[in-house]
Residue, then its C-alpha position, 0 to 999 in steps of 0.5 A: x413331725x407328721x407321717x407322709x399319710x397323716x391328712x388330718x388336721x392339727x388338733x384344735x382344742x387341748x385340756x386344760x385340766x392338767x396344767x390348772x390342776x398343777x397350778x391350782x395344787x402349788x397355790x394350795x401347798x404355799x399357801x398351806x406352808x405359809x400358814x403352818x409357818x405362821x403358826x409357828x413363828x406366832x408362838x411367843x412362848x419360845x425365848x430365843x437366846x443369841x449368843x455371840x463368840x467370846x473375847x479371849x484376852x492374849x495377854x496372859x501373865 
C-alpha cells in the first residue's frame, strides 16, 4: 500500500537473479541426486536376498 506522499511510480523493471538462481541451484541439486543415486543402484555387486514370512502348521500332534 502506498503512503498519501508517495507520487513516484511503480517500480518497472525487477531482478531476476534470485528466482533463476533458486531455479537454477534445485535442477542442479535433482540432477546431482539422481546421478549419485544411479551409481548406487548401477553396483551389481550387491545381492539383495527377500525374505518372505514363514508358514507355521497349527496342527501340532
Amino acid at each position: 500500500m502506498r503512503d498519501k506522499g508517495d507520487f513516484a511510480p511503480p517500480e518497472q523493471r525487477a531482478s531476476t537473479g534470485l528466482p533463476l538462481s533458486v531455479m537454477l541451484l534445485s535442477t542442479l541439486t535433482i540432477v546431482d541426486y539422481l546421478i549419485v543415486g544411479g551409481v548406487f543402484l548401477d553396483n551389481e555387486s550387491g545381492v539383495v536376498a527377500v525374505c518372505g514370512p514363514q508358514q507355521i502348521n497349527a496342527r501340532h500332534p
